[in-house]
mmCIF file as gemmi writes it, N, C-alpha and C atoms, coordinates in Angstrom:
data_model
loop_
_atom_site.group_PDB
_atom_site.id
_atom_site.type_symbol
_atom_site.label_atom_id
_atom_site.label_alt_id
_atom_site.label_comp_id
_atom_site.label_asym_id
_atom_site.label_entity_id
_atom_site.label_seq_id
_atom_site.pdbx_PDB_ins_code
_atom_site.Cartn_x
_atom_site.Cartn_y
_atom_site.Cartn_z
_atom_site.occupancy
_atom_site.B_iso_or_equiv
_atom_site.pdbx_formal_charge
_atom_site.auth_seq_id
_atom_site.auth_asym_id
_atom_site.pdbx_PDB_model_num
ATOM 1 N N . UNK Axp A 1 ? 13.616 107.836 6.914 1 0 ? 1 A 1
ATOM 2 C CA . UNK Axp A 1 ? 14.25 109.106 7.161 1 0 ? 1 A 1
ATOM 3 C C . UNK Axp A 1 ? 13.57 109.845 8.313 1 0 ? 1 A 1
ATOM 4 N N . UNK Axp A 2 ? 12.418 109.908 8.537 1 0 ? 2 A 1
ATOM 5 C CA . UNK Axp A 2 ? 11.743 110.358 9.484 1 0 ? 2 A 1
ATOM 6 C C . UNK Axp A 2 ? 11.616 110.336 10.551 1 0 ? 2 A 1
ATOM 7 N N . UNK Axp A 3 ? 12.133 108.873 11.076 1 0 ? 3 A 1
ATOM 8 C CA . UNK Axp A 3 ? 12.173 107.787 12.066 1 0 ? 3 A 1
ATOM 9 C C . UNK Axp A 3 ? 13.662 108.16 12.318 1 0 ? 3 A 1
ATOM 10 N N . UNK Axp A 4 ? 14.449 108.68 11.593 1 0 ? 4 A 1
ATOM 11 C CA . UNK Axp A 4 ? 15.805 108.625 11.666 1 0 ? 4 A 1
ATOM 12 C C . UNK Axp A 4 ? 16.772 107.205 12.116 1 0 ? 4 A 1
ATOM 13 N N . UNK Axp A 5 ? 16.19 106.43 11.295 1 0 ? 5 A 1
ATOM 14 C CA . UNK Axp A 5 ? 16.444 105.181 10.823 1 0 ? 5 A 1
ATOM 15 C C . UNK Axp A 5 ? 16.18 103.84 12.423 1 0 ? 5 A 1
ATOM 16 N N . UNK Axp A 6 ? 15.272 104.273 12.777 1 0 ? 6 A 1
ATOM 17 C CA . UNK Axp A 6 ? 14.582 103.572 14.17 1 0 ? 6 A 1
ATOM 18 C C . UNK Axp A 6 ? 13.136 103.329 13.626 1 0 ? 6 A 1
ATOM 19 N N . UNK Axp A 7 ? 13.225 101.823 14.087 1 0 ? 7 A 1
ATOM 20 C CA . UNK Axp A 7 ? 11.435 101.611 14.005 1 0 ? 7 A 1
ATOM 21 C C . UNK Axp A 7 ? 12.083 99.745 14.665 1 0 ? 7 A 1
ATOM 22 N N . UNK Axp A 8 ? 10.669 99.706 14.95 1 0 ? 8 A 1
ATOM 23 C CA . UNK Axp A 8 ? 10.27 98.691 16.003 1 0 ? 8 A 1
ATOM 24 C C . UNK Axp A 8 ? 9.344 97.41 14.813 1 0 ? 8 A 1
ATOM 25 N N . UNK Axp A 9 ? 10.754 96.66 14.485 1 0 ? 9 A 1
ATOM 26 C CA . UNK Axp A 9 ? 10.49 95.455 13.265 1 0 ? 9 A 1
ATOM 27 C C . UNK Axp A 9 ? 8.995 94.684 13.564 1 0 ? 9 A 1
ATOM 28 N N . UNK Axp A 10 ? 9.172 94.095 15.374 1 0 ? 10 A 1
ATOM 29 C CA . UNK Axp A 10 ? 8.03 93.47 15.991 1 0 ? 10 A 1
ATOM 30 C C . UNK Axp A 10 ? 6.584 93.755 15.429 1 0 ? 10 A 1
ATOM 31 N N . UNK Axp A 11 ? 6.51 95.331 15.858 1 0 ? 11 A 1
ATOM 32 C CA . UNK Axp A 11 ? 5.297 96.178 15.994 1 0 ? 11 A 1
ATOM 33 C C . UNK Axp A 11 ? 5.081 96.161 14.597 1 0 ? 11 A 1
ATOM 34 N N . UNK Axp A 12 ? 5.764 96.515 13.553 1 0 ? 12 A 1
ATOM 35 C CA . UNK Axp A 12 ? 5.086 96.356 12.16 1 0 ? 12 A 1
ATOM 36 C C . UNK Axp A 12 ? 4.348 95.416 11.672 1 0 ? 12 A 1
ATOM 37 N N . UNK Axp A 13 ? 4.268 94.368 11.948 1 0 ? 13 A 1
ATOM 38 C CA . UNK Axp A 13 ? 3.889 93.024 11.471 1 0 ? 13 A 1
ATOM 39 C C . UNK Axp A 13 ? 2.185 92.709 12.6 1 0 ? 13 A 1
ATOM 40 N N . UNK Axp A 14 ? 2.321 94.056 13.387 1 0 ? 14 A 1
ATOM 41 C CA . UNK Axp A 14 ? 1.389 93.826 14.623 1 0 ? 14 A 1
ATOM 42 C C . UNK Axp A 14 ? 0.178 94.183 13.962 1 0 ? 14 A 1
ATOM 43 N N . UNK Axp A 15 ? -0.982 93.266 13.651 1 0 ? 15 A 1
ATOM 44 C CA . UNK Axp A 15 ? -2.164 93.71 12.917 1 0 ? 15 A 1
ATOM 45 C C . UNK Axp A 15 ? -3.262 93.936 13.741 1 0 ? 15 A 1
ATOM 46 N N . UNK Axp A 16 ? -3.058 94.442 14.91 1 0 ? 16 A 1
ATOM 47 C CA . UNK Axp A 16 ? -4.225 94.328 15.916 1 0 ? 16 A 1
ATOM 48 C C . UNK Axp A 16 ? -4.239 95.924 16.573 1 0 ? 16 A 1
ATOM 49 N N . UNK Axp A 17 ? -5.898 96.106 17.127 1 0 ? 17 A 1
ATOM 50 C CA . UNK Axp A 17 ? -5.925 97.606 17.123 1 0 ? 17 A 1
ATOM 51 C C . UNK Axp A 17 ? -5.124 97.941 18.131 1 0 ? 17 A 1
ATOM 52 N N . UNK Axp A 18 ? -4.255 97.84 19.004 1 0 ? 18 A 1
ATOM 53 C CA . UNK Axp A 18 ? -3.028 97.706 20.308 1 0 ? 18 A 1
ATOM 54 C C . UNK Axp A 18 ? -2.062 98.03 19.798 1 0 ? 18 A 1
ATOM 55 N N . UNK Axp A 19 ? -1.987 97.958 18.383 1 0 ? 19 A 1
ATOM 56 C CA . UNK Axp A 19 ? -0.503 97.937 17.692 1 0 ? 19 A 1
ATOM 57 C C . UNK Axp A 19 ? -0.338 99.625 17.905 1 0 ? 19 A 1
ATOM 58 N N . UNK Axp A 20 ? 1.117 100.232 17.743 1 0 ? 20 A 1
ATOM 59 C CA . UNK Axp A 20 ? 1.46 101.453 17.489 1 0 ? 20 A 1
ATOM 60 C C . UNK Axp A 20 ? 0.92 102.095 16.203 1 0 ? 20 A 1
ATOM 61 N N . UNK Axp A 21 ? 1.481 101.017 14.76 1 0 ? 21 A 1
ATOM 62 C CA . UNK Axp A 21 ? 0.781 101.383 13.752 1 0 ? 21 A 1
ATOM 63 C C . UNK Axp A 21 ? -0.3 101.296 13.32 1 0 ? 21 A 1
ATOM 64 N N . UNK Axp A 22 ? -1.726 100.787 14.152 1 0 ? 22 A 1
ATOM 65 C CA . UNK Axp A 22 ? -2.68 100.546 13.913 1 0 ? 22 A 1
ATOM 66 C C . UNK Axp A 22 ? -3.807 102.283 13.404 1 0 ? 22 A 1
ATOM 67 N N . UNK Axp A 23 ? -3.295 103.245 13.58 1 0 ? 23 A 1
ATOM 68 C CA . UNK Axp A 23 ? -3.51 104.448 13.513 1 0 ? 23 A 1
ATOM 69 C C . UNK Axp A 23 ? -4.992 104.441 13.548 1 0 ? 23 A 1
ATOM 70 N N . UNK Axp A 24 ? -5.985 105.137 12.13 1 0 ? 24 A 1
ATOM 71 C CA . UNK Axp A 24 ? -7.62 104.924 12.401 1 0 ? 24 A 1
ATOM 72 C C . UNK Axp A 24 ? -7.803 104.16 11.899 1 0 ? 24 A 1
ATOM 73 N N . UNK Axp A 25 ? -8.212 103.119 12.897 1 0 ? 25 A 1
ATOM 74 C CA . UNK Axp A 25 ? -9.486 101.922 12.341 1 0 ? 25 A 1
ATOM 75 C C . UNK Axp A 25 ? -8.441 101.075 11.595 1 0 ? 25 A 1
ATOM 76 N N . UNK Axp A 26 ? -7.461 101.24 11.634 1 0 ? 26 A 1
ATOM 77 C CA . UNK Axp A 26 ? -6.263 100.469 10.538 1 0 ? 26 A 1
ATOM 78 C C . UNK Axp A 26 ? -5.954 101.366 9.323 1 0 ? 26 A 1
ATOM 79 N N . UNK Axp A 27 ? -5.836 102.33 9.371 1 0 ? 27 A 1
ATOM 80 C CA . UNK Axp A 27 ? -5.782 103.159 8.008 1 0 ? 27 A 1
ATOM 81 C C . UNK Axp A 27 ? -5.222 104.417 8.597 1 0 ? 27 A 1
ATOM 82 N N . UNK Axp A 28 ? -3.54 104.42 7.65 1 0 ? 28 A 1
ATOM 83 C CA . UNK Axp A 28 ? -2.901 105.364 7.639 1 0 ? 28 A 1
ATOM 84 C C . UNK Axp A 28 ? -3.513 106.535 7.179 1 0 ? 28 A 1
ATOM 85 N N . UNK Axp A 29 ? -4.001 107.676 7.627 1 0 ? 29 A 1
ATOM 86 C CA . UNK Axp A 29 ? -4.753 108.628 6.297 1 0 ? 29 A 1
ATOM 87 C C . UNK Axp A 29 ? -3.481 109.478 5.672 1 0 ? 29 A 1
ATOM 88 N N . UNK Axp A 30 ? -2.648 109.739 6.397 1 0 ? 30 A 1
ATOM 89 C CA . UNK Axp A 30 ? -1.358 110.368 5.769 1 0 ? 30 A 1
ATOM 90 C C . UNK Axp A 30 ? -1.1 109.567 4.785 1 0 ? 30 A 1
ATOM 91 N N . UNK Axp A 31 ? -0.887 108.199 4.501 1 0 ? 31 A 1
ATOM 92 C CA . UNK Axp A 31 ? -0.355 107.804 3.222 1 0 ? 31 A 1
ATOM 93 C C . UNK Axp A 31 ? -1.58 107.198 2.638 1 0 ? 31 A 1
ATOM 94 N N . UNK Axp A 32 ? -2.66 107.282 2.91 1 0 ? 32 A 1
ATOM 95 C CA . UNK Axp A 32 ? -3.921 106.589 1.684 1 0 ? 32 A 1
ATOM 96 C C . UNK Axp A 32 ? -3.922 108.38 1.021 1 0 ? 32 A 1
ATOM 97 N N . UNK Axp A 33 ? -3.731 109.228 1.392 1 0 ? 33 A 1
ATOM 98 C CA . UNK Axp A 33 ? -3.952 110.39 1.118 1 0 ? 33 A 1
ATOM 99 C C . UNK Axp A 33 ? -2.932 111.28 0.067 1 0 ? 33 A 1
ATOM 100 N N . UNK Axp A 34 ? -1.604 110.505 1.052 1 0 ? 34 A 1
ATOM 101 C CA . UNK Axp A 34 ? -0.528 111.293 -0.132 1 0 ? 34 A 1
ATOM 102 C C . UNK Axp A 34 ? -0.352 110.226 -1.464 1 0 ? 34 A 1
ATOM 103 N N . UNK Axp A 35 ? -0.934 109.147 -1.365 1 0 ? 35 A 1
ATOM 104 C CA . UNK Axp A 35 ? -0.879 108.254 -2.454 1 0 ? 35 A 1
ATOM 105 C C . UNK Axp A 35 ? -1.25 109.049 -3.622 1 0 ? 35 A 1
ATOM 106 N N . UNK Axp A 36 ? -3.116 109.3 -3.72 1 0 ? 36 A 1
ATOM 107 C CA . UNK Axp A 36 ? -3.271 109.817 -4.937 1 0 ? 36 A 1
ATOM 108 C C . UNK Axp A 36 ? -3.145 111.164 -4.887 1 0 ? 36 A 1
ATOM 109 N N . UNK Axp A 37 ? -2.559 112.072 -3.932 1 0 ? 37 A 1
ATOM 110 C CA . UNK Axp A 37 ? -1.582 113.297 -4.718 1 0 ? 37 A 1
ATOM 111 C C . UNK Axp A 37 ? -0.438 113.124 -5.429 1 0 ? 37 A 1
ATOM 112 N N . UNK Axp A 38 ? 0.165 111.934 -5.224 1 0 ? 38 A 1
ATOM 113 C CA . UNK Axp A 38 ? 1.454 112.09 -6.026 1 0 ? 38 A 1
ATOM 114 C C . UNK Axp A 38 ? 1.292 111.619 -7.343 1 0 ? 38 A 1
ATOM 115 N N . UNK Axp A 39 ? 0.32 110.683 -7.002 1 0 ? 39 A 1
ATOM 116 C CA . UNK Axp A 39 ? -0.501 109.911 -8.587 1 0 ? 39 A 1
ATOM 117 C C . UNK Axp A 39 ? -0.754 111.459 -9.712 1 0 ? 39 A 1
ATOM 118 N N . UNK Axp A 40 ? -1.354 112.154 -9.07 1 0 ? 40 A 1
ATOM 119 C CA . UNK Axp A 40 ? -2.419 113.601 -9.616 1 0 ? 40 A 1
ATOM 120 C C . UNK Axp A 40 ? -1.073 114.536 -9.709 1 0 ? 40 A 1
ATOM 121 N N . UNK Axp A 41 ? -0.156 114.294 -9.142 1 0 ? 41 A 1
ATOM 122 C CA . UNK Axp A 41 ? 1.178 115.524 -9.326 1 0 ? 41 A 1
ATOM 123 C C . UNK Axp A 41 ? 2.15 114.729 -10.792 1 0 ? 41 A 1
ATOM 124 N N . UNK Axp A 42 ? 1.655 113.777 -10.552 1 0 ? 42 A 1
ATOM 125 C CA . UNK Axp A 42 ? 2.897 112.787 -11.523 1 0 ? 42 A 1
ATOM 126 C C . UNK Axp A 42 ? 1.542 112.504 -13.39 1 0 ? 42 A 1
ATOM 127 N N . UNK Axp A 43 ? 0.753 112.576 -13.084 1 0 ? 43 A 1
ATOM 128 C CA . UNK Axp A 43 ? -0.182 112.781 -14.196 1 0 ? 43 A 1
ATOM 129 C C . UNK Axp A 43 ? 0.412 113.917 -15.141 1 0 ? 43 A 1
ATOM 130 N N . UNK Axp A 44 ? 0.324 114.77 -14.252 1 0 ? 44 A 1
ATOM 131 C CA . UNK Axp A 44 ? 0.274 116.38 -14.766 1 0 ? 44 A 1
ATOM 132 C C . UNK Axp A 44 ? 1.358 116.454 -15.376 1 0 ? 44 A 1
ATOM 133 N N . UNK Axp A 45 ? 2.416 115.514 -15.218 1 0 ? 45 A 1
ATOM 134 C CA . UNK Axp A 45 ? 4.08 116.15 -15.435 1 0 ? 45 A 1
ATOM 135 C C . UNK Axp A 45 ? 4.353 115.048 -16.512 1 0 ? 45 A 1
ATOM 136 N N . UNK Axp A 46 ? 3.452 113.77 -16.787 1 0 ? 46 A 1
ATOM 137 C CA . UNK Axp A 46 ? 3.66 112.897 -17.72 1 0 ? 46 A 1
ATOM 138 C C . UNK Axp A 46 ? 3.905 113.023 -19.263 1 0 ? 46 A 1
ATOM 139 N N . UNK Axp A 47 ? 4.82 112.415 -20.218 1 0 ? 47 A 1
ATOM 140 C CA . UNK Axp A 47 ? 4.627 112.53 -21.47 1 0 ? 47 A 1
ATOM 141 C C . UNK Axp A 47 ? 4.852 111.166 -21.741 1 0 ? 47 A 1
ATOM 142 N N . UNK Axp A 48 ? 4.2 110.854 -22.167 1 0 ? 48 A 1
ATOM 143 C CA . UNK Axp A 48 ? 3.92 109.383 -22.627 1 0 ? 48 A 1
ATOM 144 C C . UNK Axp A 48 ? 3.126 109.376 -23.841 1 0 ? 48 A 1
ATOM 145 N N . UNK Axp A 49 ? 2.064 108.414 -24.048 1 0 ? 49 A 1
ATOM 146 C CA . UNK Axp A 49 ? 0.641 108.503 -24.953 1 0 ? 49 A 1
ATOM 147 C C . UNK Axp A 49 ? -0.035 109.426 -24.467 1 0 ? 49 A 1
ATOM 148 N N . UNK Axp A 50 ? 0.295 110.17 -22.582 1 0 ? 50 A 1
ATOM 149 C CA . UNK Axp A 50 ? -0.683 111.213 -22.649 1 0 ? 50 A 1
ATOM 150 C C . UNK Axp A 50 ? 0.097 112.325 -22.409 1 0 ? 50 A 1
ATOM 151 N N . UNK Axp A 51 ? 0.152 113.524 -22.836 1 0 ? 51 A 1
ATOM 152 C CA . UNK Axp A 51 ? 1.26 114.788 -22.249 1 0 ? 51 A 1
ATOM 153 C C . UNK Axp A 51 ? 0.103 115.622 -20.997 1 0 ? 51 A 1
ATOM 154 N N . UNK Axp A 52 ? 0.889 115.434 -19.794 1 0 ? 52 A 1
ATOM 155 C CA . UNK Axp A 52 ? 0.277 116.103 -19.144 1 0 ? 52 A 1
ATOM 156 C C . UNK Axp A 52 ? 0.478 118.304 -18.802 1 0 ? 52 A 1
ATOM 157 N N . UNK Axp A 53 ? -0.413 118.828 -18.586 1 0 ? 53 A 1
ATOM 158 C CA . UNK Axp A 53 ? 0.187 120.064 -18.821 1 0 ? 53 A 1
ATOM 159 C C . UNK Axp A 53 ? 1.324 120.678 -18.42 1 0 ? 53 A 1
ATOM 160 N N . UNK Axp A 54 ? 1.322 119.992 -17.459 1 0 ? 54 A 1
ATOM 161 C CA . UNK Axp A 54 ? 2.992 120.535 -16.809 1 0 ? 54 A 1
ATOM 162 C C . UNK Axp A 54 ? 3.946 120.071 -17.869 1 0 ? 54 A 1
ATOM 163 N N . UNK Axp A 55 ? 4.09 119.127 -18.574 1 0 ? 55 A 1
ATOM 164 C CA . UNK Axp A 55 ? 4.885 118.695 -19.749 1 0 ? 55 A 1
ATOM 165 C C . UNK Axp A 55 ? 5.12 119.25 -20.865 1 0 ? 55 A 1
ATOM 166 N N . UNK Axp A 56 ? 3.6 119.448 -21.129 1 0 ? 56 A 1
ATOM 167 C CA . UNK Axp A 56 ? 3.569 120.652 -22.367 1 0 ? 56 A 1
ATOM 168 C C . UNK Axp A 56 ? 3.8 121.491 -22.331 1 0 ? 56 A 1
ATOM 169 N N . UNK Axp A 57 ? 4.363 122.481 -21.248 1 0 ? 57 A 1
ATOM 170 C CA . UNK Axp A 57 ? 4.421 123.798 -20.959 1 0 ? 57 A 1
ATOM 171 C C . UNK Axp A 57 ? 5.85 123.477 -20.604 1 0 ? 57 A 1
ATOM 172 N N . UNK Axp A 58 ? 6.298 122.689 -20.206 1 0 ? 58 A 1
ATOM 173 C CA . UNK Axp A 58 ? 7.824 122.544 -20.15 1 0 ? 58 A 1
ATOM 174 C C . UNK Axp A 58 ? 8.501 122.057 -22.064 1 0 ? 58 A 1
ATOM 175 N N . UNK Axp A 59 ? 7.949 121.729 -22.612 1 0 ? 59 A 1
ATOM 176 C CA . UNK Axp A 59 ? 8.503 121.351 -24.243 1 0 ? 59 A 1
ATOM 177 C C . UNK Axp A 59 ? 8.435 120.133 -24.188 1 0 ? 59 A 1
ATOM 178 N N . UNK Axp A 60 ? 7.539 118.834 -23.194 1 0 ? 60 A 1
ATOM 179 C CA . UNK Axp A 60 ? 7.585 117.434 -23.659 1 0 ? 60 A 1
ATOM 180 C C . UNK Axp A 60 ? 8.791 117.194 -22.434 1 0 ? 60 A 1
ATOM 181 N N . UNK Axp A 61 ? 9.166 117.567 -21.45 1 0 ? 61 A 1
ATOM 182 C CA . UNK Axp A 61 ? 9.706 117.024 -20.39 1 0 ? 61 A 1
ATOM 183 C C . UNK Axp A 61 ? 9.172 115.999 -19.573 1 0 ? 61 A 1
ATOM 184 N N . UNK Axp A 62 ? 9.106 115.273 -19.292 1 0 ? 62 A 1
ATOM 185 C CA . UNK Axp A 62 ? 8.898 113.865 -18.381 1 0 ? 62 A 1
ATOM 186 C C . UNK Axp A 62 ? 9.246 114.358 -17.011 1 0 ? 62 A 1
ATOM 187 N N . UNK Axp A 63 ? 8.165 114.719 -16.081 1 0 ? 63 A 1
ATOM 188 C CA . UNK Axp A 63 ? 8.623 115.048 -14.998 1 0 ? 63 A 1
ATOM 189 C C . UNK Axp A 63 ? 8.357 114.174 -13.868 1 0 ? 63 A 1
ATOM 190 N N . UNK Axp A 64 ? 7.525 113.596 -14.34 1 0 ? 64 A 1
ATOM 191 C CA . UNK Axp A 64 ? 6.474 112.296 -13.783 1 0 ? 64 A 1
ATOM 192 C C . UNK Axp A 64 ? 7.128 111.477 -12.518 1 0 ? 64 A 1
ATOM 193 N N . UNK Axp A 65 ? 7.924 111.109 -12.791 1 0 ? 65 A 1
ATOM 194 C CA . UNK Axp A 65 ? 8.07 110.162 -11.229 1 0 ? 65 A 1
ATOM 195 C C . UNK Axp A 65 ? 8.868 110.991 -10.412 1 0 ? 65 A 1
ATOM 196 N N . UNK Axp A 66 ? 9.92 112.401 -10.674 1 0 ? 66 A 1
ATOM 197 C CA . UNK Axp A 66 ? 10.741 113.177 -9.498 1 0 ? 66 A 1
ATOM 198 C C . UNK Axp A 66 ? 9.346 113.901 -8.625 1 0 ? 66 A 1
ATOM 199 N N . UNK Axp A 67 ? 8.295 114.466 -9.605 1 0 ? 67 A 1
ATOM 200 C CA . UNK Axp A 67 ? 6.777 115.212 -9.078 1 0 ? 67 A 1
ATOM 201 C C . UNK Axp A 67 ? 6.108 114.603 -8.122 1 0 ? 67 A 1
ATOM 202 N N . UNK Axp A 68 ? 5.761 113.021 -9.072 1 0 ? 68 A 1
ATOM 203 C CA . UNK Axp A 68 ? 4.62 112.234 -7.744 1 0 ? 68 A 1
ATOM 204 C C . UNK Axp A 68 ? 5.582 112.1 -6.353 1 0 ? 68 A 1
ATOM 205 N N . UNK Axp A 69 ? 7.414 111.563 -6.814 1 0 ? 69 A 1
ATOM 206 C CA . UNK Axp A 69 ? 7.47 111.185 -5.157 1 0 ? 69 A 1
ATOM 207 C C . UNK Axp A 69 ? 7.571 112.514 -4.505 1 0 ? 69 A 1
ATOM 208 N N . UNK Axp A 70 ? 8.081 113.922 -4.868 1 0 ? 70 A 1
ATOM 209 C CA . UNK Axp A 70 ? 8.077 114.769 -4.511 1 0 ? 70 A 1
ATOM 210 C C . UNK Axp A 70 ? 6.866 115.289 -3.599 1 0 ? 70 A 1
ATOM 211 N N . UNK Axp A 71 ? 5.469 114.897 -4.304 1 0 ? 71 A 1
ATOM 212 C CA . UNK Axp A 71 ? 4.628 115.601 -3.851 1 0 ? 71 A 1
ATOM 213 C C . UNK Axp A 71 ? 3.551 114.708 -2.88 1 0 ? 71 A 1
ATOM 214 N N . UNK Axp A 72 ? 4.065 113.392 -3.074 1 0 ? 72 A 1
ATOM 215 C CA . UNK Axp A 72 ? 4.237 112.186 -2.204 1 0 ? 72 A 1
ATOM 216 C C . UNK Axp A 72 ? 4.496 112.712 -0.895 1 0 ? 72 A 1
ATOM 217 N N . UNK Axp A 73 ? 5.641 112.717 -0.897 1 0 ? 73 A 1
ATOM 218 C CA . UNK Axp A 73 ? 6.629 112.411 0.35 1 0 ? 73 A 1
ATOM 219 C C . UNK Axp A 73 ? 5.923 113.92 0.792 1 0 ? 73 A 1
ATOM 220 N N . UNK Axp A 74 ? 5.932 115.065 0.235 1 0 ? 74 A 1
ATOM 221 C CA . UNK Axp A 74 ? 6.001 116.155 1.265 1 0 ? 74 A 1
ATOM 222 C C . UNK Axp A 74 ? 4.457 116.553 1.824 1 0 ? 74 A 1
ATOM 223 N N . UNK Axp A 75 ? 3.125 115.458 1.094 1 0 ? 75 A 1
ATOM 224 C CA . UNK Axp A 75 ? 1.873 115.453 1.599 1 0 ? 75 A 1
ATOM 225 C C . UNK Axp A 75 ? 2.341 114.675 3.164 1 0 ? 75 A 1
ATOM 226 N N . UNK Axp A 76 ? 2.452 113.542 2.508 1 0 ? 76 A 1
ATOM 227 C CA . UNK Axp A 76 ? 2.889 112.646 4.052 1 0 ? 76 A 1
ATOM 228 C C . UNK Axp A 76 ? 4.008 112.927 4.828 1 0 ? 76 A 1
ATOM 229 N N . UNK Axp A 77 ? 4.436 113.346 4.867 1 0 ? 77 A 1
ATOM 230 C CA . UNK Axp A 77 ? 5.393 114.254 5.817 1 0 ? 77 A 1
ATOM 231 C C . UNK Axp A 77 ? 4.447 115.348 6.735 1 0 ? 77 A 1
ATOM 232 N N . UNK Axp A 78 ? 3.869 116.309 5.824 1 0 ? 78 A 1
ATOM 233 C CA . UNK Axp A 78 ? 3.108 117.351 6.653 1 0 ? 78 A 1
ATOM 234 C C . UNK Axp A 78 ? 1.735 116.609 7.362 1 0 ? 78 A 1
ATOM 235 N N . UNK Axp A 79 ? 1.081 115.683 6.469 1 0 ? 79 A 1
ATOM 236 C CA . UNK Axp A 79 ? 0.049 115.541 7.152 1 0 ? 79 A 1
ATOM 237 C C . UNK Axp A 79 ? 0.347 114.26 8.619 1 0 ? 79 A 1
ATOM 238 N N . UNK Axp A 80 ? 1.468 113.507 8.551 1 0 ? 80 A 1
ATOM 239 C CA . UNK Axp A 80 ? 1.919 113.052 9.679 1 0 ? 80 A 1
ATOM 240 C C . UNK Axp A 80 ? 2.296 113.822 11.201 1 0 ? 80 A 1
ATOM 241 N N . UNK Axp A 81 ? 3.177 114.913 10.443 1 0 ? 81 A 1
ATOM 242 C CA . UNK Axp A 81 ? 3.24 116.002 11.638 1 0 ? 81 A 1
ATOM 243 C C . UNK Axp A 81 ? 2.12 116.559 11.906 1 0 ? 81 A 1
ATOM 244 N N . UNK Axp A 82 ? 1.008 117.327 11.584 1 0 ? 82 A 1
ATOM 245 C CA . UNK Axp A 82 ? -0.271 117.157 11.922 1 0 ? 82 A 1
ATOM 246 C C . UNK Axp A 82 ? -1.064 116.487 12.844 1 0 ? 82 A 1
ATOM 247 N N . UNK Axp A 83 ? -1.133 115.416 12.557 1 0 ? 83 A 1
ATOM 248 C CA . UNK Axp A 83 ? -1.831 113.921 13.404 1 0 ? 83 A 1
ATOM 249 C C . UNK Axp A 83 ? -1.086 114.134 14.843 1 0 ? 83 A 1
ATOM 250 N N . UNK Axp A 84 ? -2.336 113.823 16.027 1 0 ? 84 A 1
ATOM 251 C CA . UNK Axp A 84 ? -1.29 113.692 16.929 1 0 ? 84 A 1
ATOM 252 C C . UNK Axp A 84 ? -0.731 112.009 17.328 1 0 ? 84 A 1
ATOM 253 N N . UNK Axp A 85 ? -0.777 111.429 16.334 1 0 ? 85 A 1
ATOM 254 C CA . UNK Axp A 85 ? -0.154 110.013 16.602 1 0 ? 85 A 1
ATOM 255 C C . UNK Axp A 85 ? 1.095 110.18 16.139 1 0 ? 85 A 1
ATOM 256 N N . UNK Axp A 86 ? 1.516 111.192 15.108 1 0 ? 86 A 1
ATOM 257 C CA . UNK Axp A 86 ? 2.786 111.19 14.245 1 0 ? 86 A 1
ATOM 258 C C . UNK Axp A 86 ? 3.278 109.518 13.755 1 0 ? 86 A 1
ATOM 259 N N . UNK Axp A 87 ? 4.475 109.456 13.549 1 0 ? 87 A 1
ATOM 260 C CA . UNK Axp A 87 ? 4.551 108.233 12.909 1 0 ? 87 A 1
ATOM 261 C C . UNK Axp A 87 ? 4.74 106.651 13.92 1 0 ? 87 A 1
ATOM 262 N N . UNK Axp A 88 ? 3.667 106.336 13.818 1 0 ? 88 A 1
ATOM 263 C CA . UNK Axp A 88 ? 3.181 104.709 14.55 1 0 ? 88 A 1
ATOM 264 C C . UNK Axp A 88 ? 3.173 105.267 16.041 1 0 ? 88 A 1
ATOM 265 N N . UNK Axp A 89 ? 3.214 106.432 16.559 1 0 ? 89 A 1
ATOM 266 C CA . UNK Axp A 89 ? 3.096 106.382 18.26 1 0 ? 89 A 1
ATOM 267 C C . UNK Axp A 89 ? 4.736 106.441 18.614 1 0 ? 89 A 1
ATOM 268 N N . UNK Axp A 90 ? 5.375 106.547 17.832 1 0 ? 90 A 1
ATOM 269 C CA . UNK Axp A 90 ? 6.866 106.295 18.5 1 0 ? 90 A 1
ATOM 270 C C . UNK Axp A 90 ? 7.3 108.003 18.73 1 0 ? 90 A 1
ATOM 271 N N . UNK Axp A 91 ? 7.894 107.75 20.189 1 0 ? 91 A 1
ATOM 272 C CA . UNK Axp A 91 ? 8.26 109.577 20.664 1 0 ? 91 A 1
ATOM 273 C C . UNK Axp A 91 ? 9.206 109.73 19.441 1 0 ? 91 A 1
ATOM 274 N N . UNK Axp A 92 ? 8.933 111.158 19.296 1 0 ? 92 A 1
ATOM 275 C CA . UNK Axp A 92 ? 10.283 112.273 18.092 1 0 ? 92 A 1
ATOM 276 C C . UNK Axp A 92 ? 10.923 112.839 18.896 1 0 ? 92 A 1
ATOM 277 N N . UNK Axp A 93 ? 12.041 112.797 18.23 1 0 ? 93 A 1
ATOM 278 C CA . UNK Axp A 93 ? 13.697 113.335 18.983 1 0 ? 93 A 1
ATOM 279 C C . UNK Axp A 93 ? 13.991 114.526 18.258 1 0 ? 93 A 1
């Protein structure tokens, strides 16, 4: 969605520091980063064997996977726009 449905198939598969997506050192920090926020947003909202508080305070609602990708997607979203590589080096339109 971001890319507005453009990306460069070649360059993905490119594992070398030259690549576009090679970002730091090989490491996305926008998504090693929004990973365990959405993990820690989707905890909170869980009812399973564990009720997380956001659950309990909702009556036992399961909020768990709309939260993590929610809070997923909108870490890595902001912290991409941030970066001045944005996503893999490719110009935004």
């Amino acid at each position: 969605m971001l890319r507005r449905n453009r990306y460069d198939g070649i360059a993905l598969t490119d594992e070398t520091p030259g690549s576009p997506f090679w970002f730091t050192a090989g490491v996305n920090w926008s998504g090693a980063l929004a990973l365990p926020a959405g993990v820690t947003a989707a905890a909170l909202c869980v009812n399973t064997a564990y009720t997380g508080p956001v659950a309990d305070a909702l009556g036992g609602v399961d909020l768990a996977l709309p939260a993590g990708m929610l809070v997923a997607s909108a870490v890595y979203v902001l912290m991409t726009r941030c970066t001045r590589h944005g996503l893999g080096g490719m110009p935004r339109a």
